[in-house]
N, C-alpha and C positions, 0 to 999 in steps of 0.2 A: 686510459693509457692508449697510446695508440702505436700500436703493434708496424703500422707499414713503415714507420722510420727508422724501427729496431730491427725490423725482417729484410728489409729492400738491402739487395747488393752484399748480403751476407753467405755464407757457406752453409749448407745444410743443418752442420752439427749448430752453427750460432741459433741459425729460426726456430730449430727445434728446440733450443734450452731457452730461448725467449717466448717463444709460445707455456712454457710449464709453468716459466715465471709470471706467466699474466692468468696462468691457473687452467689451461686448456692443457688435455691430455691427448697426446695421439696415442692409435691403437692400428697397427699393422699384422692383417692376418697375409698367414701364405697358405698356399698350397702346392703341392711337388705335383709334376707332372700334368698338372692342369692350367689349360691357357682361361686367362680370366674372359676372352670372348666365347668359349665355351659353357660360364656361365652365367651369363645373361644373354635371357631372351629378347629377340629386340621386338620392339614396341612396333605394330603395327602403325604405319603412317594414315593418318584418319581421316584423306580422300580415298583409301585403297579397300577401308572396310566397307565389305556388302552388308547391304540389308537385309535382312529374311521377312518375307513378303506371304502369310497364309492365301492359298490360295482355294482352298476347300479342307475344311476336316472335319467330319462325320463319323458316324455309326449306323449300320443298318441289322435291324432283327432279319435275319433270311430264312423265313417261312416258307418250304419249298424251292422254289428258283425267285430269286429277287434279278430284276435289271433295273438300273440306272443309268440317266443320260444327265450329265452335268455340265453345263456351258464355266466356261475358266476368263478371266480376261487379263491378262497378264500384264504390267505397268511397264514393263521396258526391256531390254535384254539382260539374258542373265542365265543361269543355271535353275532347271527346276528337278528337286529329289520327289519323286512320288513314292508313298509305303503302303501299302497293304500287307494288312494283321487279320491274323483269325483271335476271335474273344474268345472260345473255346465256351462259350456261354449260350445257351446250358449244356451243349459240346460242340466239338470238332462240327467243321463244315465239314462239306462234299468235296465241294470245289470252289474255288473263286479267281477272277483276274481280272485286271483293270489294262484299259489302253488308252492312251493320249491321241486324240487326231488334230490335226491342222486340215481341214480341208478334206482331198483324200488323201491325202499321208501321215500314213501312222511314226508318229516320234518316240513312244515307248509302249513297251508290252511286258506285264505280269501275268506269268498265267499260275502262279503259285505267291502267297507270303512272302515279301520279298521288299528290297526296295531298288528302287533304279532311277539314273540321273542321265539331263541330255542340256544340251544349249539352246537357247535360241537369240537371233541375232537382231530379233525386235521386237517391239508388244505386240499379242497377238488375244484373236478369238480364238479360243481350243473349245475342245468337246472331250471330256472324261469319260470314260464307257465301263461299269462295272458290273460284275457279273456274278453271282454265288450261289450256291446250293448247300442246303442242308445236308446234316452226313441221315445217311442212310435208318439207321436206330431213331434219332428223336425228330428227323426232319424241320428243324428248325438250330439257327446257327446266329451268330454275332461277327460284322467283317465293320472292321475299323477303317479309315483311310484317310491321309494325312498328305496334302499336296504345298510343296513352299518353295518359292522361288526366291535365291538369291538376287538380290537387284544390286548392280553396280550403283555407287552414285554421280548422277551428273556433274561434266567437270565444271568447273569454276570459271566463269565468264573472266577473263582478265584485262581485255580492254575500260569494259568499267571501273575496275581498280586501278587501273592505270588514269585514266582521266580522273578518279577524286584524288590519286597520290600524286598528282599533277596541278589540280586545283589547290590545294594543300599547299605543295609547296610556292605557287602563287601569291595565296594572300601571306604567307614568311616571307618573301620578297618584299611585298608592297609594303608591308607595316614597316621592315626594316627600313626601306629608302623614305618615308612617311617620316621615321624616328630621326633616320640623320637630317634628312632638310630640317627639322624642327632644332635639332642643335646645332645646324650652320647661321638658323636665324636667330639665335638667342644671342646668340658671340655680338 
């Protein structure tokens, strides 16, 4: 049956009594006081999603004073969350904190468990600097650390899409004028 010569140009109530009659049920929920763009979420557009990029994640036993020196190399700009944890294994540290350098500038500083976030506006060599002590009682501690940069992704080159949707429609051109000389010659 085909429904678009029964449906087309008719009034509501006729589509809907021809849709039952071809055995399709509609089903209308409402709701009061709520706009239906309140629910639904919208879809992230999926040039807009970032990447999440590890850029170091370890564990260190801190037997006494632990220092590390960690080089980072970062793919492109983007937002980086750095966290440091105490594993509280086999207890509590002393202390601990980590810092981000670029050179000489410091870009972020933890000086307790924490997490913190900064930009940067292109790839870069970093230097991680972490730091802990055992707490006091067992002199040995557990410090976690977790560094990830969100990576934007690269836009979309558009003149090369423009030149193949160009070439494209080229060779539909040619074959069509191809097709009619072929039936101006047949006549």
């Amino acid at each position: 049956m085909n429904l678009t010569r029964r449906v087309s140009g008719s009034t509501p109530r006729r589509a809907t009594a021809a849709l039952r009659g071809a055995g399709i049920t509609l089903a209308l929920l409402g709701f009061t006081g709520v706009a239906v763009a309140d629910l639904v979420e919208p879809v992230a557009d999926a040039a807009s999603v970032e990447t999440p990029v590890t850029l170091y994640q370890g564990s260190t036993l801190v037997s006494g004073v632990s220092f590390e020196r960690i080089e980072l190399q970062t793919p492109g700009a983007g937002r980086i969350d750095m966290t440091l944890t105490d594993g509280f294994f086999p207890g509590p540290l002393g202390a601990s904190s980590m810092a981000i350098v670029d050179g000489g500038t410091v870009l972020g500083v933890l000086d307790r468990p924490g997490t913190f976030s900064f930009e940067i506006a292109s790839p870069k060599a970093l230097f991680a600097y972490i730091y802990g002590v055992g707490s006091v009682a067992l002199s040995t501690g557990t410090l976690h650390v977790n560094i990830v940069q969100l990576v934007a992704p690269p836009p979309i080159p558009l003149p090369p899409a423009l030149w193949a949707l160009l070439g494209g429609l080229g060779i539909f051109a040619w074959a069509g004028r191809r097709s009619q000389g072929r039936a101006v010659t047949k006549m």
